[in-house]
PyMOL Python script that loads the backbone (N, CA, C, O; Angstrom):
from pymol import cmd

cmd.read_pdbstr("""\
ATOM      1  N   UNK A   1     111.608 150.047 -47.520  1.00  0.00           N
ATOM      2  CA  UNK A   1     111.004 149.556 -46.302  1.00  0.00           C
ATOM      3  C   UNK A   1     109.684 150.268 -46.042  1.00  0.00           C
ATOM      4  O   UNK A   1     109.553 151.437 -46.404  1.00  0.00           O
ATOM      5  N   UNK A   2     108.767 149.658 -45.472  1.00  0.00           N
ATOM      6  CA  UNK A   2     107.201 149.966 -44.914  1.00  0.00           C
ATOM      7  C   UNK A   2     107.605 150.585 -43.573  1.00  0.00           C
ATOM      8  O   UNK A   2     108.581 150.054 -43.044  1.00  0.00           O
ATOM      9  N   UNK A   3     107.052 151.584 -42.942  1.00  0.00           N
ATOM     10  CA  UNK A   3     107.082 152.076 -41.701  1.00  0.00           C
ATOM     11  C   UNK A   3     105.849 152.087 -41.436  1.00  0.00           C
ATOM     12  O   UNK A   3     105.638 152.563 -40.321  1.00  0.00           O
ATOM     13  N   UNK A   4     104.604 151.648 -42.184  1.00  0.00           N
ATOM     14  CA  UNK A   4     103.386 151.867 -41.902  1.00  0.00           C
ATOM     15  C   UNK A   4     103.151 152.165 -40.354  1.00  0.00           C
ATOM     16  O   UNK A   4     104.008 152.495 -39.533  1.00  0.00           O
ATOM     17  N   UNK A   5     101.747 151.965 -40.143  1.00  0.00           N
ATOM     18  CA  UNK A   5     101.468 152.201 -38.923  1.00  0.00           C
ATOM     19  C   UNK A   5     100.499 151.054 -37.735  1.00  0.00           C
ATOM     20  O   UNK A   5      99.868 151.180 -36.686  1.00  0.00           O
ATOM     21  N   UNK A   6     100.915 149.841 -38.782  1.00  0.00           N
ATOM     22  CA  UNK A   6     100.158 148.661 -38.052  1.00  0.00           C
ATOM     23  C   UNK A   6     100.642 148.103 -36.854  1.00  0.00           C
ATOM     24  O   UNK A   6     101.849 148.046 -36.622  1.00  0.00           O
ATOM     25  N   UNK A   7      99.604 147.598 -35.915  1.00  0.00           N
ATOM     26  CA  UNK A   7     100.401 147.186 -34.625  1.00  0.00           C
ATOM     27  C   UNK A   7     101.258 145.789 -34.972  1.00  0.00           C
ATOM     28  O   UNK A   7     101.205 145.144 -36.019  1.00  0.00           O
ATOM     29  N   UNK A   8     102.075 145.511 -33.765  1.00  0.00           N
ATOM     30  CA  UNK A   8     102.354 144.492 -33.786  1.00  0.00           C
ATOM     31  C   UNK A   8     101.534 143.346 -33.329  1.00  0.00           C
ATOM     32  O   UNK A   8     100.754 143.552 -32.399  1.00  0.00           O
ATOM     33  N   UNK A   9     101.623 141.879 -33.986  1.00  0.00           N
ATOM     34  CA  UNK A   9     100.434 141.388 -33.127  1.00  0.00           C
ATOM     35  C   UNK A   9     100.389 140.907 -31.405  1.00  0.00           C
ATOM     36  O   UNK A   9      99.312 140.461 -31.010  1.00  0.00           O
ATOM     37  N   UNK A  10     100.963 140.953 -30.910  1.00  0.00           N
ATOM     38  CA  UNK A  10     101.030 141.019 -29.077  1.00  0.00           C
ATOM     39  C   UNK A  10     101.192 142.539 -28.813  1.00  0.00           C
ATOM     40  O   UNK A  10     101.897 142.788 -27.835  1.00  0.00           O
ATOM     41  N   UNK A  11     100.711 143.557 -29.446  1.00  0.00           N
ATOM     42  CA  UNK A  11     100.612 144.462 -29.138  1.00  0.00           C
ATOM     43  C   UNK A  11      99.739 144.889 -27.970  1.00  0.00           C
ATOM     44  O   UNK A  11      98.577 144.530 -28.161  1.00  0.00           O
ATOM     45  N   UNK A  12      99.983 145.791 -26.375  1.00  0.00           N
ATOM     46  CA  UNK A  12      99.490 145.420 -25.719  1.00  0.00           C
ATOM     47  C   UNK A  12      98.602 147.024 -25.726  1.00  0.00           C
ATOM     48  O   UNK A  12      99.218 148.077 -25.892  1.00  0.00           O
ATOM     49  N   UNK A  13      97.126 146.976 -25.522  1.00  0.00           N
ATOM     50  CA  UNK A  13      96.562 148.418 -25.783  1.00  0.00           C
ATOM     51  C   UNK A  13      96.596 149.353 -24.786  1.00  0.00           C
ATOM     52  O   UNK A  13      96.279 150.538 -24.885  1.00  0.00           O
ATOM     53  N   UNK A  14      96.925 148.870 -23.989  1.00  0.00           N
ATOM     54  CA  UNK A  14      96.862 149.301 -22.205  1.00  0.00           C
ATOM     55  C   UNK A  14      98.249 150.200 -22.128  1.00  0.00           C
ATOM     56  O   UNK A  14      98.331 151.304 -21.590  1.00  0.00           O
ATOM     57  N   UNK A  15      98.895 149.769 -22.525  1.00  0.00           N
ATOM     58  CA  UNK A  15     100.717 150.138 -22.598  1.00  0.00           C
ATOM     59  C   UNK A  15     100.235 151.775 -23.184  1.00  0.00           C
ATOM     60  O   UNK A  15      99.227 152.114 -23.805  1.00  0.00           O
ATOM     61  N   UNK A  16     101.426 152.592 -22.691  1.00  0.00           N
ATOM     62  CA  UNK A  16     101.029 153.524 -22.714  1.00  0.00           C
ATOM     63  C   UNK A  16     103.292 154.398 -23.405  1.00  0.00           C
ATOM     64  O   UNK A  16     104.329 153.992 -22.881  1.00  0.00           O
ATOM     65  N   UNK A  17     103.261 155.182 -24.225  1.00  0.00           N
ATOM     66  CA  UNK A  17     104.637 155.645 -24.345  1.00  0.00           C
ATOM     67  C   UNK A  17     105.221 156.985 -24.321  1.00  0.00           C
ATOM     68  O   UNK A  17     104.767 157.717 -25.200  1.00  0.00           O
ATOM     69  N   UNK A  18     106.246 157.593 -23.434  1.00  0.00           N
ATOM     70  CA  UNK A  18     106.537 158.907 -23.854  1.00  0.00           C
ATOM     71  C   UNK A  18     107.008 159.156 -25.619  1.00  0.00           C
ATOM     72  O   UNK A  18     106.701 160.164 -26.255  1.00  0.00           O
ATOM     73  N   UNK A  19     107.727 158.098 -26.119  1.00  0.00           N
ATOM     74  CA  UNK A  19     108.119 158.527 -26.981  1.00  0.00           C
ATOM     75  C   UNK A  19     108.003 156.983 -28.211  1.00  0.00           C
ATOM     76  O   UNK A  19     108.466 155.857 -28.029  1.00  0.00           O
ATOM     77  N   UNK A  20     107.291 157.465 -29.301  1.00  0.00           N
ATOM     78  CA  UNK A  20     107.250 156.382 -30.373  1.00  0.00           C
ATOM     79  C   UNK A  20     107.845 156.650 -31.475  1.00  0.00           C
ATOM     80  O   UNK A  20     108.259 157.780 -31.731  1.00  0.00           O
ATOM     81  N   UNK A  21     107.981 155.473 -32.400  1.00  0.00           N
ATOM     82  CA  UNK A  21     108.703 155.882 -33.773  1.00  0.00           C
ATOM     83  C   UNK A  21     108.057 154.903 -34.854  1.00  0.00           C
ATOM     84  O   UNK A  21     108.610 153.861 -35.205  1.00  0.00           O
ATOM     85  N   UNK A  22     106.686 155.394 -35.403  1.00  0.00           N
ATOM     86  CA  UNK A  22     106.339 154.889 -36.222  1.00  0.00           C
ATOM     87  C   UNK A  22     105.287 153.546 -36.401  1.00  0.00           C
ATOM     88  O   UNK A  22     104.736 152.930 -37.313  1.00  0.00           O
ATOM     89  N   UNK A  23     105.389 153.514 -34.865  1.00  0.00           N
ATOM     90  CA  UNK A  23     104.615 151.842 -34.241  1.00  0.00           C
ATOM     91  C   UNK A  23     105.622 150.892 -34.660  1.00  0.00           C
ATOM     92  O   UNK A  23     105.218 149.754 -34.900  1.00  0.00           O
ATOM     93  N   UNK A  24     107.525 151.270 -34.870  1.00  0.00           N
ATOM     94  CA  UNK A  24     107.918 150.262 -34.821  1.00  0.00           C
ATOM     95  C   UNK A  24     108.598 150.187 -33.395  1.00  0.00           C
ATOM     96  O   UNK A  24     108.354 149.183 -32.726  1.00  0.00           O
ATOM     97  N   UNK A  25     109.453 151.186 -32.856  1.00  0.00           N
ATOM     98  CA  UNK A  25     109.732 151.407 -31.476  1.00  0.00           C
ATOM     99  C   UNK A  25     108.727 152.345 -30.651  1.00  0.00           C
ATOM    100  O   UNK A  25     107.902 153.135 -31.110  1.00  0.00           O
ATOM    101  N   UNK A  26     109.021 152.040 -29.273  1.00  0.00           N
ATOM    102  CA  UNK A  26     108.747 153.211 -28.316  1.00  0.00           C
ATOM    103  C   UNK A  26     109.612 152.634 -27.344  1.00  0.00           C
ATOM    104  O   UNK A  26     110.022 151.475 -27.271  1.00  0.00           O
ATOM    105  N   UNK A  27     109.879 153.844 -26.433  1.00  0.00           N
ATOM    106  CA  UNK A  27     110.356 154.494 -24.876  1.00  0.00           C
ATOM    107  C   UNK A  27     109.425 154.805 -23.952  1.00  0.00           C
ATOM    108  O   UNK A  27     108.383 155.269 -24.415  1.00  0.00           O
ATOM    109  N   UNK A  28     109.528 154.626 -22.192  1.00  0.00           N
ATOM    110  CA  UNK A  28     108.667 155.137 -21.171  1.00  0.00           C
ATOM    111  C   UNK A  28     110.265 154.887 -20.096  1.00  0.00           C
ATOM    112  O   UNK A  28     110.916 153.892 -19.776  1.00  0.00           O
ATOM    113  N   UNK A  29     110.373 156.207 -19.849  1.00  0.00           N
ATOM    114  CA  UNK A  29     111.108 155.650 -18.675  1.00  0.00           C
ATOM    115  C   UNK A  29     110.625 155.176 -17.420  1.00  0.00           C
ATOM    116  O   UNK A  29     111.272 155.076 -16.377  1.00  0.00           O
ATOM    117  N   UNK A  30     109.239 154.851 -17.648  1.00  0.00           N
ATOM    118  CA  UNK A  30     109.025 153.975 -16.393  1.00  0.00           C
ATOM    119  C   UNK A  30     108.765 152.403 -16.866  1.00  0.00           C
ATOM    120  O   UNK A  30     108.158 151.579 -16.182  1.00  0.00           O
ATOM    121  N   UNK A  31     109.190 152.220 -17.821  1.00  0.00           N
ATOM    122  CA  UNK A  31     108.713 150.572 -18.693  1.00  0.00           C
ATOM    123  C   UNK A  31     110.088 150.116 -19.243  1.00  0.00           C
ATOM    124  O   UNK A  31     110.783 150.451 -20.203  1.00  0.00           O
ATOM    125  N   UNK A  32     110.220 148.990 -17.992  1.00  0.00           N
ATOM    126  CA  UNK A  32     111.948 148.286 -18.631  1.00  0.00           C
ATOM    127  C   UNK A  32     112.857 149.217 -18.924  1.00  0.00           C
ATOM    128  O   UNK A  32     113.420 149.580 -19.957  1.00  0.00           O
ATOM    129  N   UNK A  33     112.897 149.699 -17.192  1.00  0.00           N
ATOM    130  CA  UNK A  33     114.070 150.901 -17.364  1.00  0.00           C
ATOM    131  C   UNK A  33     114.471 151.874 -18.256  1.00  0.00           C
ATOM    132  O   UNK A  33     115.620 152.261 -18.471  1.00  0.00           O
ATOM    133  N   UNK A  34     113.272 152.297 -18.841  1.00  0.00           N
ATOM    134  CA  UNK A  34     113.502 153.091 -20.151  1.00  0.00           C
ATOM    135  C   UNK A  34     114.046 153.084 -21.302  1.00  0.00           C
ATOM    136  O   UNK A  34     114.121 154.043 -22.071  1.00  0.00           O
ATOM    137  N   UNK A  35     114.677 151.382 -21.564  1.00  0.00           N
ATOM    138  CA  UNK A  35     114.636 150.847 -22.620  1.00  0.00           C
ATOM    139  C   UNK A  35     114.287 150.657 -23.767  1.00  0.00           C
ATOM    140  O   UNK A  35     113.390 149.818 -23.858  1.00  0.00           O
ATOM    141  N   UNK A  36     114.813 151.333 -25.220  1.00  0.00           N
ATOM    142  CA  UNK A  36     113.749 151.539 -25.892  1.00  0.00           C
ATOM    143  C   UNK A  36     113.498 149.758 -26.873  1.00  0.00           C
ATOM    144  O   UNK A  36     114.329 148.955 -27.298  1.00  0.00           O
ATOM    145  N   UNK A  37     111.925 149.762 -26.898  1.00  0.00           N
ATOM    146  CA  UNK A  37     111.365 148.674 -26.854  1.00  0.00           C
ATOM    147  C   UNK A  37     110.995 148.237 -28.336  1.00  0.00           C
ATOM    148  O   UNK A  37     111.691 148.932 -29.076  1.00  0.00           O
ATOM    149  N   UNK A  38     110.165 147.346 -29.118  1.00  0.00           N
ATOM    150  CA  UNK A  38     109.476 146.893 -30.159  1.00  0.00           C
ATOM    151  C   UNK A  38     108.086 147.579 -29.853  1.00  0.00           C
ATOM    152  O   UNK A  38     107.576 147.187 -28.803  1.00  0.00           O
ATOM    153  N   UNK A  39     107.609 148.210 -30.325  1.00  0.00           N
ATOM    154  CA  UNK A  39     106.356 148.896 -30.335  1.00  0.00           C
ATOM    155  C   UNK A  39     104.982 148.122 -29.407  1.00  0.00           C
ATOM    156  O   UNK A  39     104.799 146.964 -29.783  1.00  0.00           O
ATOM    157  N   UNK A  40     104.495 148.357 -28.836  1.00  0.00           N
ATOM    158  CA  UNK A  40     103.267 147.684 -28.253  1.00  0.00           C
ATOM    159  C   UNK A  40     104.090 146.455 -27.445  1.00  0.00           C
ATOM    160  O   UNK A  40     103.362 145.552 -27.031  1.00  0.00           O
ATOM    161  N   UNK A  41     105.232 146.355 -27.235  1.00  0.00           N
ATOM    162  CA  UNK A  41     105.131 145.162 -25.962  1.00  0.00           C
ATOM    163  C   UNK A  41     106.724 145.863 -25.411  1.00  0.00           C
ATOM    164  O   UNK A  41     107.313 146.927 -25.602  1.00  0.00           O
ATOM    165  N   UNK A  42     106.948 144.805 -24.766  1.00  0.00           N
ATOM    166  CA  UNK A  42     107.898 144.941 -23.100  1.00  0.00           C
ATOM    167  C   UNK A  42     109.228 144.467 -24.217  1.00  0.00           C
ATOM    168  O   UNK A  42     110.200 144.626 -23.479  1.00  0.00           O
ATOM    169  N   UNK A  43     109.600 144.142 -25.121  1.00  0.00           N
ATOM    170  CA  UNK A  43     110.729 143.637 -25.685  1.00  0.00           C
ATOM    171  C   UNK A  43     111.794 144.695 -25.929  1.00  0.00           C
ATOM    172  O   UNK A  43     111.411 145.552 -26.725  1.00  0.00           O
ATOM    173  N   UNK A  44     112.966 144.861 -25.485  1.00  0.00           N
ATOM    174  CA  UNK A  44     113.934 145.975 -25.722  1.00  0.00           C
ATOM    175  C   UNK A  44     114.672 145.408 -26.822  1.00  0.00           C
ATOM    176  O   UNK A  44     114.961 144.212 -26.849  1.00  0.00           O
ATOM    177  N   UNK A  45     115.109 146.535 -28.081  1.00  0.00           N
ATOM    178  CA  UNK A  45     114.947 145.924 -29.207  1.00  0.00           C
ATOM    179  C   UNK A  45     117.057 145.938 -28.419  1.00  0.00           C
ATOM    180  O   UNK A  45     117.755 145.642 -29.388  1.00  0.00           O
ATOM    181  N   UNK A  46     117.822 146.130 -27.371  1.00  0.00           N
ATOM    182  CA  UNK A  46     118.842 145.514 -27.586  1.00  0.00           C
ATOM    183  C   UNK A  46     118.625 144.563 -27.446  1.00  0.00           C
ATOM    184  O   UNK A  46     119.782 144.370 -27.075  1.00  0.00           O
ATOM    185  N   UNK A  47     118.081 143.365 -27.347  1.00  0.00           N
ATOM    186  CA  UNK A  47     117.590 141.701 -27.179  1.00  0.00           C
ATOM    187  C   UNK A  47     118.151 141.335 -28.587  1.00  0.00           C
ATOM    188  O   UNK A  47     119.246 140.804 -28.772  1.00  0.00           O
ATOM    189  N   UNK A  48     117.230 141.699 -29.587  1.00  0.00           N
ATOM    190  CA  UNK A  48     117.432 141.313 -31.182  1.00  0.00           C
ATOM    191  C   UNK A  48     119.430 141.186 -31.565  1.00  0.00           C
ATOM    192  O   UNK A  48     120.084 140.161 -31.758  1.00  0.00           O
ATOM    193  N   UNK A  49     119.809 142.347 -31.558  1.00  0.00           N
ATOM    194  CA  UNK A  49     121.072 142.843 -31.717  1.00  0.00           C
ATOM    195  C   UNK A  49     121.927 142.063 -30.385  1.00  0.00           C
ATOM    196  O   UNK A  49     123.114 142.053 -30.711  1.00  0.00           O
ATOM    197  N   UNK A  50     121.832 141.712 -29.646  1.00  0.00           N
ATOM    198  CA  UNK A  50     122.396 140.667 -28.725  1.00  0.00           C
ATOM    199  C   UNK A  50     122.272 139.067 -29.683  1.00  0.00           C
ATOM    200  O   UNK A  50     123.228 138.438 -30.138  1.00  0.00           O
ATOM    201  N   UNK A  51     120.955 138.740 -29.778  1.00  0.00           N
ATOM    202  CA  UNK A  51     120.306 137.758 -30.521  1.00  0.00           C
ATOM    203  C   UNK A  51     121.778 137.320 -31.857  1.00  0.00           C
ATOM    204  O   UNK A  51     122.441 136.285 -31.918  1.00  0.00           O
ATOM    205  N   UNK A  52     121.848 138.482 -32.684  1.00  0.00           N
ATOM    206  CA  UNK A  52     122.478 138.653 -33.789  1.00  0.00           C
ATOM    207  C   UNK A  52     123.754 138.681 -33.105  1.00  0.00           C
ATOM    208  O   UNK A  52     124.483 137.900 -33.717  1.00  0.00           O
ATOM    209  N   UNK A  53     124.369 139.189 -32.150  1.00  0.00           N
ATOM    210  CA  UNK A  53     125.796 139.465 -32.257  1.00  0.00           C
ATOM    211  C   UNK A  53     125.946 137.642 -31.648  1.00  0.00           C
ATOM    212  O   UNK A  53     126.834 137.152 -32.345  1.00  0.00           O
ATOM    213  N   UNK A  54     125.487 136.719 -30.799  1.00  0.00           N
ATOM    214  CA  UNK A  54     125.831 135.635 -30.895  1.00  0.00           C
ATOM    215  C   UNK A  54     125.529 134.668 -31.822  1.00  0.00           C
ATOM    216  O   UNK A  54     125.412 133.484 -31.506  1.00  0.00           O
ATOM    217  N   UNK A  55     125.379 135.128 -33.079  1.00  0.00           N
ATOM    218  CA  UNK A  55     125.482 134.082 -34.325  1.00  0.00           C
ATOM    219  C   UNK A  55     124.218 133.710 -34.648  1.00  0.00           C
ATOM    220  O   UNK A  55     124.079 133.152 -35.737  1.00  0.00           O
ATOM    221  N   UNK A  56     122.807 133.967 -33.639  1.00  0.00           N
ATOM    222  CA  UNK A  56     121.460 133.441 -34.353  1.00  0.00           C
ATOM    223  C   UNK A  56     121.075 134.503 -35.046  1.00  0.00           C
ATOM    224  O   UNK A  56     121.444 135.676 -35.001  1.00  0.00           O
ATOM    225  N   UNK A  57     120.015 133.759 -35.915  1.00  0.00           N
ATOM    226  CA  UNK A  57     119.564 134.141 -37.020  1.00  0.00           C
ATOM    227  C   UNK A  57     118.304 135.009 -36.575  1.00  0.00           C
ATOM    228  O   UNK A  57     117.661 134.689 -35.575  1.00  0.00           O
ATOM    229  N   UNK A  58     117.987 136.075 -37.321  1.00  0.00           N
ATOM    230  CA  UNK A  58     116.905 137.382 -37.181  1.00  0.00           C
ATOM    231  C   UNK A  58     115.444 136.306 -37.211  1.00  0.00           C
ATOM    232  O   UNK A  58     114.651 136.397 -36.274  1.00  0.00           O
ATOM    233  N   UNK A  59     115.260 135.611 -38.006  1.00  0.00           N
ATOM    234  CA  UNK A  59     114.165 134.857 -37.468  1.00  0.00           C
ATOM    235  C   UNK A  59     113.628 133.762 -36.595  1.00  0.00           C
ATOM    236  O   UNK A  59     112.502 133.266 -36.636  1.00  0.00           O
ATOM    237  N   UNK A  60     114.813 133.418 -35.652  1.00  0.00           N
ATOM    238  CA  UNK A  60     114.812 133.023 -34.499  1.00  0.00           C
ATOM    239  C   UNK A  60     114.404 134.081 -33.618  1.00  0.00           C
ATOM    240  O   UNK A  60     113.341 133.854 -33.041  1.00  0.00           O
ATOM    241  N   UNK A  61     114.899 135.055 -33.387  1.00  0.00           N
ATOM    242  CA  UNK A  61     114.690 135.768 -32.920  1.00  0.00           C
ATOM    243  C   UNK A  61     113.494 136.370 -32.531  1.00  0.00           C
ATOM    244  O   UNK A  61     113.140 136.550 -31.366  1.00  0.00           O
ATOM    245  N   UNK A  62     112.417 136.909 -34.304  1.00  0.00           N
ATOM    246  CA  UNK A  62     111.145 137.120 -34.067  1.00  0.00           C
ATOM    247  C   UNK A  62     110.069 136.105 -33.798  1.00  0.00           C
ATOM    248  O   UNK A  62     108.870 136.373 -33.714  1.00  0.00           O
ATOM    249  N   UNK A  63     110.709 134.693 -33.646  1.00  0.00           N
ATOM    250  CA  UNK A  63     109.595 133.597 -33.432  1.00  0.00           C
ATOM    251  C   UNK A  63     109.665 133.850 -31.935  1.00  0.00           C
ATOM    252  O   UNK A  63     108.681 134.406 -31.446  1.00  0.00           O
ATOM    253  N   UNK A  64     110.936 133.448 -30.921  1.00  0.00           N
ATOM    254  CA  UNK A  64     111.448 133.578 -29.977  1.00  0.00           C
ATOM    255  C   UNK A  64     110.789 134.523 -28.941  1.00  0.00           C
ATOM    256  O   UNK A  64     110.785 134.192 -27.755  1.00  0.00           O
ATOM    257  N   UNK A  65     110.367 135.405 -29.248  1.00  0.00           N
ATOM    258  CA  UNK A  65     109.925 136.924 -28.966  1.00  0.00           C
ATOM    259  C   UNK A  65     108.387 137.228 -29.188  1.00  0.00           C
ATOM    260  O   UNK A  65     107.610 137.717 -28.367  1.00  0.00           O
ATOM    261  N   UNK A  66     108.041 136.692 -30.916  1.00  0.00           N
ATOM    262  CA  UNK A  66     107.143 136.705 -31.295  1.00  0.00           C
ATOM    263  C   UNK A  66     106.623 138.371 -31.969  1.00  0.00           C
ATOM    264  O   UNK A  66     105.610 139.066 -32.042  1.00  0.00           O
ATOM    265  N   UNK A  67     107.989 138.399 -32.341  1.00  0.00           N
ATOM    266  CA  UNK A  67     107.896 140.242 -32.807  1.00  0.00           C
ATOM    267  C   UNK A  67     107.743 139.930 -34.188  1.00  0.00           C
ATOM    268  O   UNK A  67     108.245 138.853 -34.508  1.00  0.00           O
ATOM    269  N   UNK A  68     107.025 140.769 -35.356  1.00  0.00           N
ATOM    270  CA  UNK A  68     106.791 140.335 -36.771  1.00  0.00           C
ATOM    271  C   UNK A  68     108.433 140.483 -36.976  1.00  0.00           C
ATOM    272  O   UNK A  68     109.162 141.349 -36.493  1.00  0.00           O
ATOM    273  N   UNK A  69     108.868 139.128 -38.029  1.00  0.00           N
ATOM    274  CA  UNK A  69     110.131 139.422 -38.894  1.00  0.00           C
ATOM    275  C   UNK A  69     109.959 140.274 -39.617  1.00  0.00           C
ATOM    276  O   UNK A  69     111.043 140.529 -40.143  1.00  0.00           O
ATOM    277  N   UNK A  70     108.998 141.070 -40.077  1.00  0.00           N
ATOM    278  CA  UNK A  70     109.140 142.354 -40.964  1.00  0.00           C
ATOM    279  C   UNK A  70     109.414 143.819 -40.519  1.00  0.00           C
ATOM    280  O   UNK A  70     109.930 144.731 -41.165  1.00  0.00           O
ATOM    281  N   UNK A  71     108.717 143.803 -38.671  1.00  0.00           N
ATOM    282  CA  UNK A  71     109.280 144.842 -37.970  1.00  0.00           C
ATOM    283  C   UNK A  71     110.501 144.813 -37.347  1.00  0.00           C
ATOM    284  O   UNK A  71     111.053 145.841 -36.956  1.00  0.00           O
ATOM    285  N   UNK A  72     111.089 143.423 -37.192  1.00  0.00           N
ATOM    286  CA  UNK A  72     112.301 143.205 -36.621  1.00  0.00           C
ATOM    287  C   UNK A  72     113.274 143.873 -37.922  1.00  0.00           C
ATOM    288  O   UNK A  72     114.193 144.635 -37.621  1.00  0.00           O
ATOM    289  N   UNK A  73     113.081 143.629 -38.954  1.00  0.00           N
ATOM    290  CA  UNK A  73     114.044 143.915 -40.170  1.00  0.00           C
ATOM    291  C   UNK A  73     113.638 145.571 -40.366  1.00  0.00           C
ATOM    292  O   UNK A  73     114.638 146.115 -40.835  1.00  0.00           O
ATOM    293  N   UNK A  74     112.600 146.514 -40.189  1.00  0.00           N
ATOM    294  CA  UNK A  74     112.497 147.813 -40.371  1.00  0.00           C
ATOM    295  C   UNK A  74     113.497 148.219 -39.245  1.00  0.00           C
ATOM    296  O   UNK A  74     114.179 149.220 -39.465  1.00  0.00           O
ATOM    297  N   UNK A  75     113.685 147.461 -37.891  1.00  0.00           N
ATOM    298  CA  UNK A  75     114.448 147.943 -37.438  1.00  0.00           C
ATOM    299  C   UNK A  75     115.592 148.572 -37.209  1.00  0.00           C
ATOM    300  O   UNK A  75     115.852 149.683 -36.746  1.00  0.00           O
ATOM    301  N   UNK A  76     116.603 147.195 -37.829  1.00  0.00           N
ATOM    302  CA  UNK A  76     117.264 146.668 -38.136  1.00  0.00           C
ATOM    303  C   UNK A  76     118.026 148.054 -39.497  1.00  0.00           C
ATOM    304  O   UNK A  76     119.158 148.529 -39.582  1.00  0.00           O
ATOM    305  N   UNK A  77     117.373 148.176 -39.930  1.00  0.00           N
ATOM    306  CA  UNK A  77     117.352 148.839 -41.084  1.00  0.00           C
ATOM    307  C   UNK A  77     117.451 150.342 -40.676  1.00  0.00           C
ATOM    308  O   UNK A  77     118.162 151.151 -41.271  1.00  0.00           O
ATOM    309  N   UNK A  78     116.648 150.637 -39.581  1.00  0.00           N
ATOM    310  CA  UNK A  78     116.441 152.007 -38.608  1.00  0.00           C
ATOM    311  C   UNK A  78     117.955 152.117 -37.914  1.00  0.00           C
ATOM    312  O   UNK A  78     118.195 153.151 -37.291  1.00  0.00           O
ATOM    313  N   UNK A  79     118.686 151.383 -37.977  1.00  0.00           N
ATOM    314  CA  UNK A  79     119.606 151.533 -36.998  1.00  0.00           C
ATOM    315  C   UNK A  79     120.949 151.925 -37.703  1.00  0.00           C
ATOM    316  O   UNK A  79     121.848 152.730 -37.457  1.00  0.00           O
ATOM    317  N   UNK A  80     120.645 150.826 -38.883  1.00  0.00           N
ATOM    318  CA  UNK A  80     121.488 151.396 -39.966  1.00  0.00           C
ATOM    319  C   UNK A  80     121.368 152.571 -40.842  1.00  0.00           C
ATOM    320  O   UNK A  80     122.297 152.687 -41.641  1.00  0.00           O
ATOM    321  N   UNK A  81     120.406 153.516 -40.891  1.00  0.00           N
ATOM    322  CA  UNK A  81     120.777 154.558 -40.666  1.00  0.00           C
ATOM    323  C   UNK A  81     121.172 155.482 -40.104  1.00  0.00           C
ATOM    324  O   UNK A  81     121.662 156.484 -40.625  1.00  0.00           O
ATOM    325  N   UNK A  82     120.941 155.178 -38.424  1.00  0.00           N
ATOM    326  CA  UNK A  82     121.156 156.122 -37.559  1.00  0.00           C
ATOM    327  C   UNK A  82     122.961 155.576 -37.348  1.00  0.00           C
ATOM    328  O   UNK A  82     123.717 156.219 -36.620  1.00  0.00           O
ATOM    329  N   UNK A  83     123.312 154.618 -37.931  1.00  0.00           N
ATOM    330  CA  UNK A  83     125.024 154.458 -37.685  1.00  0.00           C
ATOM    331  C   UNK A  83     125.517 155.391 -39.013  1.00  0.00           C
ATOM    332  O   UNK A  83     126.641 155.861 -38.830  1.00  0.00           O
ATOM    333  N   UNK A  84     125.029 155.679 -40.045  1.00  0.00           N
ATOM    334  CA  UNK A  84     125.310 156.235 -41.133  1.00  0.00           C
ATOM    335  C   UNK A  84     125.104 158.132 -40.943  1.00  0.00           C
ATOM    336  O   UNK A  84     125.450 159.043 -41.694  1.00  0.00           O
ATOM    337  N   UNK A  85     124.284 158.149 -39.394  1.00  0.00           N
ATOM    338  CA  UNK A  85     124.612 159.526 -39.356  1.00  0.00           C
ATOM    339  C   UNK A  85     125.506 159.765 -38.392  1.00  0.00           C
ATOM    340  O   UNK A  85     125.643 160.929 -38.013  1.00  0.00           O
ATOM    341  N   UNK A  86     126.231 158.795 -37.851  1.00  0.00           N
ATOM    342  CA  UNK A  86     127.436 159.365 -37.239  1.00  0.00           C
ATOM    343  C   UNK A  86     128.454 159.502 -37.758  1.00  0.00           C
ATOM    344  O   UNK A  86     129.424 159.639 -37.012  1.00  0.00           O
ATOM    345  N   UNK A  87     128.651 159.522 -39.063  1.00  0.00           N
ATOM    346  CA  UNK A  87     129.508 159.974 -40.067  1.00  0.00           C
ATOM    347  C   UNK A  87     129.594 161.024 -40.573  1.00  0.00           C
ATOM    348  O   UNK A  87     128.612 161.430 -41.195  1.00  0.00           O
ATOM    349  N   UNK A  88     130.725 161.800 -40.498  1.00  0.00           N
ATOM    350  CA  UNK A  88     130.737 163.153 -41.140  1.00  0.00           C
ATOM    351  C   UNK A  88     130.603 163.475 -42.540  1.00  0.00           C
ATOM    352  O   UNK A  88     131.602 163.228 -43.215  1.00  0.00           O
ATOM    353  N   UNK A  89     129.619 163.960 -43.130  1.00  0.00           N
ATOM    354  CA  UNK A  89     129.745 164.377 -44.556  1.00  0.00           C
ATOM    355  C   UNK A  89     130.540 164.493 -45.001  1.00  0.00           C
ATOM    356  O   UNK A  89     131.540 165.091 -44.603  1.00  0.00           O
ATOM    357  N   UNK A  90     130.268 163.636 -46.578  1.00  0.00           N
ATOM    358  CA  UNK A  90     131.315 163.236 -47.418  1.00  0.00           C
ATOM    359  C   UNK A  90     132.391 164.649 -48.336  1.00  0.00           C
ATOM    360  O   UNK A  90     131.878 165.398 -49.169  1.00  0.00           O
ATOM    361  N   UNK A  91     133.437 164.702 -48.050  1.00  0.00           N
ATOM    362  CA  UNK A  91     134.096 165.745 -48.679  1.00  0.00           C
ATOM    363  C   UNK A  91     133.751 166.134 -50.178  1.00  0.00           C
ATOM    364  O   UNK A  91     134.343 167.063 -50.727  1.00  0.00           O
TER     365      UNK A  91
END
""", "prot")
cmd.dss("prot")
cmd.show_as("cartoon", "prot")
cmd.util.cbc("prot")
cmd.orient("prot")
């Protein structure tokens, strides 16, 4: 996967974040309840993963939204590692 550092395109320049990850997420706890978001806009990436748990497809989703399908899938991918560290090392 690319983590580069390109915006998204509705990326908004004005938006401002306490905390980013890569220009694919950020956090503000004063922006959508501190929700952490799709980089450069107001979208909380639980939307996507809601999106997915009722049966539509990941590129509905980024048309829907208008988030790149390639940052929606780094995500996606981000998350699945962070479920792989709540696992205790392998004996």
């Amino acid at each position: 996967m690319d983590f580069g550092n390109s915006r998204p395109s509705n990326y908004n320049q004005h938006m401002t974040a306490q905390r980013t990850y890569r220009n694919l997420i950020w956090q503000d706890k004063d922006r959508m309840s501190g929700a952490v978001c799709f980089y450069g806009t107001r979208v909380p990436i639980a939307f996507m993963f809601d999106y997915v748990e009722r049966g539509e497809k990941l590129e509905q989703f980024a048309e829907d939204y208008r988030i790149d399908l390639d940052v929606a899938r780094q995500v996606v991918h981000l998350a699945s590692i962070g479920i792989e560290g709540l696992l205790p090392p392998a004996a």
